[in-house]
C-alpha distance (Angstrom), angle and dihedral (degrees) to the residues before:
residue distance angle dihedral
X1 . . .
X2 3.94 . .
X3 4.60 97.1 .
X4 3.64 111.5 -153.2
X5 3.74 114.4 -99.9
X6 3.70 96.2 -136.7
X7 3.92 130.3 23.9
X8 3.43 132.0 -179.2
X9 4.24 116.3 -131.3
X10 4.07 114.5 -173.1
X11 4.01 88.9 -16.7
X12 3.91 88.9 -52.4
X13 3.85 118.2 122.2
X14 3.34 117.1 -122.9
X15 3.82 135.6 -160.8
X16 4.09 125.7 -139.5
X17 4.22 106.3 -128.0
X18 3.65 85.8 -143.7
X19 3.53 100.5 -118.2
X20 4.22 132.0 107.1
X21 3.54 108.9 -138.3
X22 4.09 118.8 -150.8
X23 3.72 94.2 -156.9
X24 3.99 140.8 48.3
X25 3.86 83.9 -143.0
X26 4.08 92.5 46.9
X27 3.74 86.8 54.4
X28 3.92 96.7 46.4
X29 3.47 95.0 46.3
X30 4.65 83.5 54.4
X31 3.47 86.8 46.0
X32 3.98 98.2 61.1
X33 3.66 85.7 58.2
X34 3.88 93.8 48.8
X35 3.80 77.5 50.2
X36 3.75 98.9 54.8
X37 3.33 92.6 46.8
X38 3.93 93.4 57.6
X39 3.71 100.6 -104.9
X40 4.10 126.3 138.8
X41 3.93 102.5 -127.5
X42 4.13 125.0 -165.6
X43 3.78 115.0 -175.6
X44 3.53 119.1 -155.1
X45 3.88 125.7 -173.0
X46 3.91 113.6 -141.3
X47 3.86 128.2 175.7
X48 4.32 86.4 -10.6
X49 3.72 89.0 -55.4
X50 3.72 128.9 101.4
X51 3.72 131.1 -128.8
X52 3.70 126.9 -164.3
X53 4.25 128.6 -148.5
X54 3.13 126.2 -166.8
X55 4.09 143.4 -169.4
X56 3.47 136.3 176.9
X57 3.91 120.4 -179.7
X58 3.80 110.6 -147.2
X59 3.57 115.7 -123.1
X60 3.92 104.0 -177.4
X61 3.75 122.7 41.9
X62 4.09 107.2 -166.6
X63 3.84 115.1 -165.9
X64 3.17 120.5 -168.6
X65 3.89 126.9 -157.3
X66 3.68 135.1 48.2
X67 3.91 105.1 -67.5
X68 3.89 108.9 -104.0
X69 3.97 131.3 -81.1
């Protein structure tokens, strides 16, 4: 099985996390933390394994630094 990096969900872009889960629960249980962490999450089951994607869109940019000269 070679996943798709990047997928797109409802017109949203969404990134693979890289690993092959063997179980639905497995997956679920990865995808409260994505959850907790603020990230959108779509699980898709390929070949009996399961996949995870994830996006977050950032909502603070913090620069530090005096702007340059």
């Amino acid at each position: 099985m070679k996943p798709a990096i990047a997928r797109k969900f409802d017109d949203k872009k969404f990134m693979w996390d890289g690993k092959i889960y063997e179980t639905e629960q497995e997956a679920k249980e990865v995808t409260q933390g994505y959850k907790t962490n603020d990230f959108e999450t779509n699980m898709v089951e390929e070949e009996g394994k399961y996949l995870l994607y994830t996006r977050r869109v950032l909502t603070e940019v913090v620069v530090e630094g005096s702007p340059p000269v």
